[in-house]
Steps between C-alpha positions, in 0.01 A plus 500: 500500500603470870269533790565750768403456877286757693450517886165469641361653835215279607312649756143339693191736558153485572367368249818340271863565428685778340758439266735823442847489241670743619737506237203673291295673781186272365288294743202268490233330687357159497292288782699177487863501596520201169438782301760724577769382272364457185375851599756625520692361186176651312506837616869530454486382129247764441750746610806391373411327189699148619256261379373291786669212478830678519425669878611387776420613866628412818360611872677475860160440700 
């Protein structure tokens, strides 16, 4: 199986980060910005069925 690659929008607030994919219109919170990643990669998986491992993202900030 080959992985696919998924944009990330990672954004600061008051009291974390918010992660948004675009690509699916699904977004995410988490306090640390070393969190946001693996975050990301999970809640994509959920959506798309790519297993984990296989998920790639990639951010401009």
């Amino acid at each position: 199986m080959a992985g696919q690659a998924f944009e990330i929008t990672v954004t600061p607030d008051a009291t974390g980060w918010t992660v948004t994919i675009p690509e699916l219109g699904a977004a995410t919170r988490r306090h640390h910005r070393a969190e946001v990643e693996i975050a990301a990669r999970e809640l994509i998986a959920r959506h798309t069925g790519i297993p984990v491992g296989y998920v790639a993202v990639w951010s401009r900030d």
